[in-house]
Structures are given as structure tokens and as C-alpha cells.
C-alpha positions as CSV (number, residue, x, y, z in Angstrom):
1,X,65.1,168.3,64.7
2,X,68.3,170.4,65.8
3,X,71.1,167.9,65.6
4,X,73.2,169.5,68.3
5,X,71.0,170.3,71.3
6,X,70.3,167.4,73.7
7,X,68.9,167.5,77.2
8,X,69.4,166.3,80.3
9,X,67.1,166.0,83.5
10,X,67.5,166.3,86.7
11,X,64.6,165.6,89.8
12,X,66.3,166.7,93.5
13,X,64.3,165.5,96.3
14,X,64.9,163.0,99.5
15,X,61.2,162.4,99.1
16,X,61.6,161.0,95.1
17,X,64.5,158.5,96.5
18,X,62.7,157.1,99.6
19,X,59.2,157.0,96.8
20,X,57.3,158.7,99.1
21,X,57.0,161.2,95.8
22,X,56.7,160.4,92.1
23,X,58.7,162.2,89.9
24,X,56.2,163.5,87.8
25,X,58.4,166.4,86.7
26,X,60.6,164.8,85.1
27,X,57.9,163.0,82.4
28,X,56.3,166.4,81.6
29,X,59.7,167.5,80.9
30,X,60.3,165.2,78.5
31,X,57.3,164.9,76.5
32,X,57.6,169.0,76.5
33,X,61.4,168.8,75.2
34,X,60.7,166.0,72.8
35,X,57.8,168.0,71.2
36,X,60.1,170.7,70.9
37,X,62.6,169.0,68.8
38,X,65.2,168.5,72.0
39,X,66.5,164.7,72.4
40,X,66.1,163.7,76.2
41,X,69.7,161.8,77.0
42,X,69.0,161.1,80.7
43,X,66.4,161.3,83.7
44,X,68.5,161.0,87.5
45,X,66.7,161.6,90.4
46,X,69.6,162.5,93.7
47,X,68.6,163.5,97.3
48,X,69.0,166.9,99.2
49,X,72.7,166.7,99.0
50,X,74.9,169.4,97.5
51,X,77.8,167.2,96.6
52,X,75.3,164.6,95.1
53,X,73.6,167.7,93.1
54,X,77.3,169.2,91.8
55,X,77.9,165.9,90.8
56,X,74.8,164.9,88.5
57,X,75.0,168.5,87.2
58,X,78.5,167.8,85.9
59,X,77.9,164.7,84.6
60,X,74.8,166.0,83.0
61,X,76.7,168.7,81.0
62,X,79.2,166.4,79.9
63,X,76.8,164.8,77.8
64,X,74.1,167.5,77.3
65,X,73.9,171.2,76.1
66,X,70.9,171.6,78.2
67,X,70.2,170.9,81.8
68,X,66.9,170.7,83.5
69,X,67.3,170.4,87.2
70,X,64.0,170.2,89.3
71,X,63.2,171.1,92.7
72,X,65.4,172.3,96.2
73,X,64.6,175.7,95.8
74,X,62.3,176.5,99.0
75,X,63.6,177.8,101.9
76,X,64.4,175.3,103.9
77,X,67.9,174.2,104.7
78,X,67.5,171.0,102.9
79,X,67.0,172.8,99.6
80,X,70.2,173.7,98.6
81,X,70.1,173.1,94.8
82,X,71.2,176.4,94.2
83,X,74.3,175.2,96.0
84,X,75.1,172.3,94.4
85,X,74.6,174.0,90.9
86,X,77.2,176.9,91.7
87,X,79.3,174.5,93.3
88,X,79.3,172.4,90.0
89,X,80.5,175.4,88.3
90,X,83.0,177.2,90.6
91,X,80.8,179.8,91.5
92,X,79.6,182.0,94.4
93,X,76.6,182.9,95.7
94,X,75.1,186.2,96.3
95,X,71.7,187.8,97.1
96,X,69.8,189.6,94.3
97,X,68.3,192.7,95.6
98,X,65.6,192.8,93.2
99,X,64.3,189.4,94.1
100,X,64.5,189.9,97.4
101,X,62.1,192.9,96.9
102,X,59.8,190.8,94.9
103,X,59.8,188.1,97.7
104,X,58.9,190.6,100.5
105,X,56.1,192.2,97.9
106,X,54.7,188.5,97.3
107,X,54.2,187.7,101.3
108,X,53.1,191.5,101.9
109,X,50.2,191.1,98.9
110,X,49.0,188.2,101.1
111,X,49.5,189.9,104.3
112,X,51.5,187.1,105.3
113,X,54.8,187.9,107.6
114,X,58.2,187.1,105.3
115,X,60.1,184.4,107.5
116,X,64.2,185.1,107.8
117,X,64.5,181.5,105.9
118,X,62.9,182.8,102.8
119,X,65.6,185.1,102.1
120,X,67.6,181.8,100.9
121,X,65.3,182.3,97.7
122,X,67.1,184.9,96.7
123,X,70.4,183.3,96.7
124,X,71.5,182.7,93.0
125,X,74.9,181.7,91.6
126,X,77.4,184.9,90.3
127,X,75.8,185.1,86.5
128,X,72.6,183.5,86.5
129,X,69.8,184.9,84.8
130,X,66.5,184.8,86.9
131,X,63.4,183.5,86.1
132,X,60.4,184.7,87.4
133,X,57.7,182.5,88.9
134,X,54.5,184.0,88.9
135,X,53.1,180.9,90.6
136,X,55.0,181.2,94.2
137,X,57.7,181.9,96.0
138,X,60.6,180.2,94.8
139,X,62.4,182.7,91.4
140,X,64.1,180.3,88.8
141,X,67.5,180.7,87.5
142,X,69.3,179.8,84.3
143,X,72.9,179.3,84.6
144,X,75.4,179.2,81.4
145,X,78.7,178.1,81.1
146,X,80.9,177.1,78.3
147,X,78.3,176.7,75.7
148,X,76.0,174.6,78.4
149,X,72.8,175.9,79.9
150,X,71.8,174.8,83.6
151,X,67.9,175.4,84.5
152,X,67.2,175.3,88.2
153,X,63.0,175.0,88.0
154,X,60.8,175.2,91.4
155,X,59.4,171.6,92.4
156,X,55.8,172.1,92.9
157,X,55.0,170.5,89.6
158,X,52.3,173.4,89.0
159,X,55.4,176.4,89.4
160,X,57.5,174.3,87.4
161,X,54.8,174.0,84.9
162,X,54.5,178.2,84.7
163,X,58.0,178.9,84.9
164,X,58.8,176.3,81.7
165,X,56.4,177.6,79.6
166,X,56.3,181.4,80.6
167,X,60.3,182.0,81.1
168,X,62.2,178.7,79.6
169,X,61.0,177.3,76.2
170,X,60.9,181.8,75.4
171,X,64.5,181.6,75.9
172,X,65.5,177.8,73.5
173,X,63.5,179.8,71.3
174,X,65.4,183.1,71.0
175,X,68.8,181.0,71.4
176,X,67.8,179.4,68.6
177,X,67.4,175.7,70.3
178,X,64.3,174.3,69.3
179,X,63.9,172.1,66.6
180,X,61.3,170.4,64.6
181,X,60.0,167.2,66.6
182,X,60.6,164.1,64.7
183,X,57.2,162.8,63.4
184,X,55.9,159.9,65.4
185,X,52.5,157.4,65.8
186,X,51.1,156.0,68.6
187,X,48.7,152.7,69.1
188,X,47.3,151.8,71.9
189,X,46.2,148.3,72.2
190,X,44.0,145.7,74.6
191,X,44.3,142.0,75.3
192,X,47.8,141.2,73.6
193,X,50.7,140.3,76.3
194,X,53.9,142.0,75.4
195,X,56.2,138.7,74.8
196,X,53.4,138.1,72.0
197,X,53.2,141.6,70.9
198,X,57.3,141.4,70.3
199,X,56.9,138.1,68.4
200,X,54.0,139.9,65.8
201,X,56.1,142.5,65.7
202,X,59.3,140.6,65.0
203,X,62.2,142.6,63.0
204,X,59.9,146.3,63.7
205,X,61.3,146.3,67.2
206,X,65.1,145.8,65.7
207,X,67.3,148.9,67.4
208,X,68.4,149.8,63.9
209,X,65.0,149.6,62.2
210,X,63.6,152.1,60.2
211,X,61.4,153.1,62.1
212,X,62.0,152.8,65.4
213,X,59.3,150.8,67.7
214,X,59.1,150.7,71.3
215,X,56.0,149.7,73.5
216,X,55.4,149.8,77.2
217,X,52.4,148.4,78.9
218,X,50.2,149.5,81.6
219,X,46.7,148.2,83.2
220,X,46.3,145.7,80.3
221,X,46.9,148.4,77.6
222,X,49.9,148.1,75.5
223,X,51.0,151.2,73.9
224,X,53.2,151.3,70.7
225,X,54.9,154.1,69.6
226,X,56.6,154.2,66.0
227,X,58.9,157.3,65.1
228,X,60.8,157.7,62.6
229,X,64.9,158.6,62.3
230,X,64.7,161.5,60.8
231,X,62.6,164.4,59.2
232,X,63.9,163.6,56.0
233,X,61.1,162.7,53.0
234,X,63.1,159.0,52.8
235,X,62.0,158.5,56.9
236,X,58.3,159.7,57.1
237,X,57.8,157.8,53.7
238,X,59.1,154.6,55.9
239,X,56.9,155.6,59.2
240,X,53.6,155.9,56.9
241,X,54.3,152.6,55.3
242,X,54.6,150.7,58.6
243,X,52.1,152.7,60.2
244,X,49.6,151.3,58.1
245,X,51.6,147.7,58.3
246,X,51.0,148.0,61.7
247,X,47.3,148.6,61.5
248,X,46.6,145.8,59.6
249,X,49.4,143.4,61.5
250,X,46.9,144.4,64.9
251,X,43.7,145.4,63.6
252,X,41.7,143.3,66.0
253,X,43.6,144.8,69.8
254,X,44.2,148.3,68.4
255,X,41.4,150.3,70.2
256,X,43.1,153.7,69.6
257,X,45.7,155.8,68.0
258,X,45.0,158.7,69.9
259,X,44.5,158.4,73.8
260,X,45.0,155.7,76.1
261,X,41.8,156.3,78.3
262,X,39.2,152.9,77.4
263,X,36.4,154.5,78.2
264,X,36.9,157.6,75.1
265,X,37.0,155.2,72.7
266,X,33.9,153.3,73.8
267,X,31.9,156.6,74.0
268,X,33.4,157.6,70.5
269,X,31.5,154.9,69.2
270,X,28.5,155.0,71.2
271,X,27.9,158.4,70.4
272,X,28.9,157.6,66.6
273,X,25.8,154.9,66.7
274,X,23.6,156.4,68.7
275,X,23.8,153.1,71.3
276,X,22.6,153.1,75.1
277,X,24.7,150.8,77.4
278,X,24.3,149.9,81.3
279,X,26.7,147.7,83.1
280,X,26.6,145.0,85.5
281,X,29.7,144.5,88.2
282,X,30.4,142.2,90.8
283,X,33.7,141.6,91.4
284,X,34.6,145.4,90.3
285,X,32.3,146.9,92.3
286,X,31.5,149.8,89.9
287,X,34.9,150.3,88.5
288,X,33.8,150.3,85.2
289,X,30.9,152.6,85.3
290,X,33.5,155.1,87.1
291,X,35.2,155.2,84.4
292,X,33.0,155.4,81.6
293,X,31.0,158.2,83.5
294,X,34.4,160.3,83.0
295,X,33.4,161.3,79.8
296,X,31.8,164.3,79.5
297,X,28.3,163.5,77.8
298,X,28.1,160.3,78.3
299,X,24.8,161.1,80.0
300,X,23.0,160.4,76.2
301,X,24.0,157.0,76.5
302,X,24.7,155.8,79.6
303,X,21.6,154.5,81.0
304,X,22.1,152.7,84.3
305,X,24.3,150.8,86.0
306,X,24.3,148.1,88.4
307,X,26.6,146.8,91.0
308,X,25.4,143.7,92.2
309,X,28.1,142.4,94.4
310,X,26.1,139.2,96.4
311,X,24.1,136.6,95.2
312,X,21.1,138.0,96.5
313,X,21.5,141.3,94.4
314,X,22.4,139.3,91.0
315,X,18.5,137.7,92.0
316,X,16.3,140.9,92.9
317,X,18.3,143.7,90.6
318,X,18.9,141.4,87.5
319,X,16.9,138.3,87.6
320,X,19.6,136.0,87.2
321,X,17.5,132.6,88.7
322,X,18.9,131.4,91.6
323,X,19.2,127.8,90.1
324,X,21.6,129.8,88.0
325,X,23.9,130.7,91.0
326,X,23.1,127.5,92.4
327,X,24.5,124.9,89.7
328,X,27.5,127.0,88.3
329,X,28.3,129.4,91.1
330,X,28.4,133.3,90.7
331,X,31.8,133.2,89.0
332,X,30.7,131.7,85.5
333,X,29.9,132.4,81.9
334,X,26.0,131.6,83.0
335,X,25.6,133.7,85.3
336,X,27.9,136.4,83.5
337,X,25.5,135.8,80.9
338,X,22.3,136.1,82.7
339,X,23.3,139.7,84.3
340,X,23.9,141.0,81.1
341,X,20.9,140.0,79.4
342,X,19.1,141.3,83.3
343,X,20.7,144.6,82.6
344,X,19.7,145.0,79.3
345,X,16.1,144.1,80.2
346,X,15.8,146.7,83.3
347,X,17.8,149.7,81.9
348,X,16.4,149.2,78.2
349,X,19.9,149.8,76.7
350,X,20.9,148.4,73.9
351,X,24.4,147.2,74.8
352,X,24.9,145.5,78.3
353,X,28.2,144.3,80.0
354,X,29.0,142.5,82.5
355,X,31.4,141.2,84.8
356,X,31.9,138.8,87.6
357,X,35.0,137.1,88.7
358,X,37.6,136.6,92.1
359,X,39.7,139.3,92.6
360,X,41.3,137.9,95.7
361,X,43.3,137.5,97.8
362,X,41.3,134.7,99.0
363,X,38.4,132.3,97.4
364,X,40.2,131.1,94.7
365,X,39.9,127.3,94.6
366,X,42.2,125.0,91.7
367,X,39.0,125.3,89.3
368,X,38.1,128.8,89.8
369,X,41.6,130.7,91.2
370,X,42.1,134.3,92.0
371,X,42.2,136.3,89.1
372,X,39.7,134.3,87.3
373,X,37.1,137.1,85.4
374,X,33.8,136.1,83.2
375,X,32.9,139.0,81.0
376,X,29.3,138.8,79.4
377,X,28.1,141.9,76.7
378,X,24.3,141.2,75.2
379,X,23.7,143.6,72.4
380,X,19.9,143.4,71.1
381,X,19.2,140.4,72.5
382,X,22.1,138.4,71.6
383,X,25.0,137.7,74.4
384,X,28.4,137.0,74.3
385,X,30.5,136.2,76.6
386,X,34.0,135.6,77.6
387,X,36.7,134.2,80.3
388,X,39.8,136.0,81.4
389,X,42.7,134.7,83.7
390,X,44.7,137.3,84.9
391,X,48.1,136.9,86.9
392,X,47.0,136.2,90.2
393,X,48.6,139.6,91.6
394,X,46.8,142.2,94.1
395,X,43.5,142.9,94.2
396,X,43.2,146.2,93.0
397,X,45.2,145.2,89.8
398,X,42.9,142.4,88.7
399,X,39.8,144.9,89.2
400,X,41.3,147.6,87.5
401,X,42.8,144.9,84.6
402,X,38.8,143.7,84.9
403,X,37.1,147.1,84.4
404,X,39.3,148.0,81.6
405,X,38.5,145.0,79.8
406,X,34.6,145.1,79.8
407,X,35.0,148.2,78.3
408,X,37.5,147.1,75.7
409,X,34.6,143.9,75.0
410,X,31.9,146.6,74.8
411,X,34.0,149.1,72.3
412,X,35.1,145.7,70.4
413,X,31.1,144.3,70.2
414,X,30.2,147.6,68.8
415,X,32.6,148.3,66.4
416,X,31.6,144.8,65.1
417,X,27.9,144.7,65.0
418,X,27.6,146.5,61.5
């Protein structure tokens, strides 16, 4: 990795304060730069203000040889990035003839009039270097100045995209910028809280351990990533020796080192062993099957699904006896139990899963409260199941929490049946 290049990003936008936007920018960014070899120092996100913009530019290249500043480059008078960026710097603003002419021949292609406002696009500070963008209206423009480089990008994360790849990472490259990415691994894992992951983990998470370990957690899934110092032999020898610590330390919620999506690692092993599943929901209302049914292919094992939300459905779809539903209610590890063996029976699949539970916000009592979850799974013939309490939160959180955790059961009984 080059040493002396770092990076800096910054997202303009009144719309990314008030979080009527996500700054999705900014995270492609990074993972781009990072794969590059360039060490992200700091994300800022600042409204359609040119003093506010002049001011995170500057503070930006104090720290950073490279600055990445996203979006305020339409032609509206609220987009005055191009403003705040020469302003930073001391500089004027002037039109460029050439884009100009390539702003008129973009509207006249699409036989659409050229408003007076879109002239501001071609505004770019004394010295900058344009960028083309291929993908609309608004030219890019690189910006250098005492050994720094400021990158003014278009917003529309799809221009942004085009201009960075076609224009941007072309020039690190020639100036001799990019480095080689520090080697990393990642694990994604199901069913472990983070304050427990960090006491497994113990010293691994240290900030001067070698390697580094951080983790961040989303829907259930808690993804670690381990990366190592350096690129030096002493470093990736370290990362390959807790990278297979680490597999053995968590070897029963790691359900992936490669992609976060559930539902690809149950297929993997589906398809691997030639099994059929169907699914049984309640409670999540088909989340689960949406999901699997992402995967392209899953048509050769996917067999049917079921979403049998009252009583009356759990009775005619799946046969679960009403005495059943009766005596322990539909929120229980009998009745859980009885849909998946029902869905088994009627699809003919070999695996079956199912779920039933309280999502909330209401009819949660003391012995059966909002977020309770029974998960069922009955693989030829013989049925598991299990109970989940999850923070009693919003509703489409526990479902989501719920559909990702059937399928983290399923890809769990499988891998296990050998």
C-alpha cells in the first residue's frame, strides 16, 4: 500500500443532512479507494453552502493528499460546489468554451431545449482539469494545488460511478497513487450478539493487535473483518494464522466468508446436496421465500412455499390439527413443528422450515411478548425446532431478524445432516 497517499471524502447535499438521502456515495468511494491501496481518513457530509463547502475542503487537504468531493454540480442555484472548491483555494471562476459546446451538443442529441441555468455547468475553477461524464450533464473537475488533489464528482450515484472509473482512478494511476490493497478476510456470522462476539474475541479486537479486527452488525448478521498492518511477509503470516483461529473460535455462527446475503449460502448447499426445501411463514408473511427466491436457480430446489398467516390456513394448507392451535396457541414450538412437518408432506421437499411468532406492535402478553419467534425445520422426517426472543423493536425489524434466521436454521440443519 503507498504510504503517502490518503483520502478524504466529501458528500454535499441539503438532502443527506435533513436524511431525506443516504449517502451512498460516499461507501462506494471507499471500498473503491481502499481496494486501490488509498487509506480513507474521513467521510463529512455539509449542506448547499459555499462557505460550509470551502471549509470541509480545507480541512480535508490538511490531512489528505486526495479529496473526493461528491455532488452540487447541477444547475441549480443551490449547487454551488464548484464555488466553494475555488473559494477554498483562492481561485476564480470562468466558463470553459469547450464544455459549454459539449453541453449544448448533449441537450441538442436529445432534442431537448438547453435552459440559461445549465450554463453554470460549465463554470470550473482557473486550473482545473475536466472530467468528462459520459453519463449526463454535469463535466467533473480535478483541481490541484500544492501537492493536493481536489475531485469535484456529479451526485447521481450512477455519473459518479462512470466518471470514477472512466476519468479518476486513470489519473491515481498515471500519477503514480495507487497502491497495493492491504490483504484482508471477512466472516460473516448469525445468532451471536456483538457484546458476546467481543468477549470470544477478547485481545483480537485490541487497537494495536496484529491483525486488526473490527465487526459491525446488521439484521442479525455480524460481520468481521480481519486485515492485516501491513503487506509485509511478517503481517499476512499473522492474518492467515488468526484467520484460521478465528474459524475454529466461531465455527458454529460463521455462515460465510464471502457475501453477506443468507439466502446464497443456503442455496450453495442445497445445490451442493441436491436438497428440495419449501417454507412455511406466519408471522413473516413470505419474507423468507422472497429472499431465497433471489437466487438465480433456485428453481431446482425450491419447491413451494406457504404463507399461512391465520389459524384457519395453518389447518387447510398444512394440517396442523386444530387441537394443536387450540391447547398451545399458534405461537409455539407445536405448532411450529406441525407446519413444518405439513410443508414437508404437501411440497414433498426434503428440508421444510418454518416460522411463526409476534411481530408486534400489539399481542404480546408477559408469556408470549412481541418479538417472540418459534422456528421449526423437519428434514426427512425428523423436526427440530427452536425459540427466538428478539428485542422487542418495530415490526419490520423482528420480521426481517425472523426471515433471516429460518434461513440461517435451514443452511445450519444442512450443513449438519452428513
Amino acid at each position: 500500500m503507498s504510504a503517502s497517499v490518503r483520502a478524504a471524502l466529501i458528500a454535499v447535499g441539503d438532502e443527506l443532512l435533513s436524511g431525506s438521502q443516504s449517502d451512498t456515495n460516499s461507501s462506494y468511494l471507499a471500498r473503491e479507494l481502499e481496494a486501490l491501496g488509498i487509506a480513507v481518513l474521513s467521510i463529512e457530509i455539509v449542506g448547499d453552502d459555499e462557505p460550509d463547502i470551502a471549509a470541509a475542503v480545507l480541512r480535508a487537504s490538511a490531512r489528505a493528499e486526495l479529496v473526493l468531493v461528491g455532488g452540487g454540480l447541477g444547475p441549480t442555484l443551490d449547487d454551488v460546489t464548484r464555488h466553494g472548491i475555488a473559494a477554498a483555494f483562492g481561485r476564480e471562476l470562468h466558463e470553459d468554451a469547450q464544455a459549454l459546446a459539449a453541453l449544448r451538443a448533449w441537450f441538442e442529441l436529445r432534442r431537448v431545449p438547453m435552459s440559461d441555468t445549465n450554463r453554470r455547468q460549465a463554470l470550473f475553477p482557473v486550473g482545473a482539469r475536466i472530467l468528462p461524464n459520459r453519463a449526463g450533464t454535469a463535466p467533473a473537475f480535478l483541481l490541484e494545488h500544492e501537492g493536493r488533489a481536489v475531485a469535484a464528482l456529479p451526485g447521481p450515484p450512477r455519473e459518479l460511478r462512470v466518471v470514477w472509473a472512466e476519468e479518476l482512478v486513470p489519473w491515481l494511476r498515471a500519477r503514480g497513487w495507487l497502491g497495493a490493497p492491504i490483504d484482508e478476510r471477512r466472516f460473516f456470522l448469525f445468532g451471536i450478539p456483538e457484546s458476546t462476539f467481543a468477549e470470544r474475541a477478547g485481545a483480537w479486537m485490541a487497537r494495536e493487535a496484529e491483525p486488526r479486527m473490527g465487526c459491525t452488525v446488521r439484521d442479525g448478521t455480524l460481520t468481521a473483518v480481519l486485515r492485516a498492518r501491513a503487506n509485509s511477509p511478517e503481517s499476512l503470516a499473522a492474518l492467515e494464522r488468526r484467520v484460521a483461529e478465528f474459524r475454529a473460535r466461531f465455527s458454529a455462527e460463521v455462515y460465510s466468508e464471502h457475501e453477506w446475503d443468507m439466502e446464497h449460502a443456503l442455496a450453495r448447499e442445497l445445490f451442493a446436496r441436491n436438497v428440495t426445501i419449501s417454507l412455511a411463514e406466519s408471522c413473516t408473511g413470505g419474507l423468507a421465500q422472497g429472499l431465497l427466491t433471489r437466487v438465480p436457480g433456485i428453481s431446482r430446489v425450491f419447491t413451494q412455499g406457504f404463507v399461512t398467516y391465520a389459524d384457519e390456513a395453518k389447518r387447510s394448507a398444512l394440517g396442523v390439527p386444530s387441537e394443536l392451535l387450540r391447547a398451545h396457541g399458534a405461537v409455539s414450538r407445536e405448532v411450529a413443528e406441525a407446519m413444518a412437518l405439513g410443508a414437508a408432506r404437501v411440497s414433498g421437499a426434503e428440508l421444510a422450515l418454518a416460522i411463526t411468532g409476534i411481530a408486534g406492535p400489539d399481542g404480546g402478553t408477559s408469556e408470549r411478548p412481541v418479538g417472540l419467534v418459534w422456528f421449526a425445520s423437519a428434514l426427512r422426517g425428523r423436526v427440530q425446532s427452536v425459540e427466538r426472543r428478539f428485542p422487542p423493536s418495530d415490526r419490520d425489524s423482528i420480521r426481517r431478524w425472523a426471515a433471516r434466521m429460518a434461513l440461517f436454521l435451514g443452511w445450519k440443519r444442512v450443513c449438519t445432516a452428513d
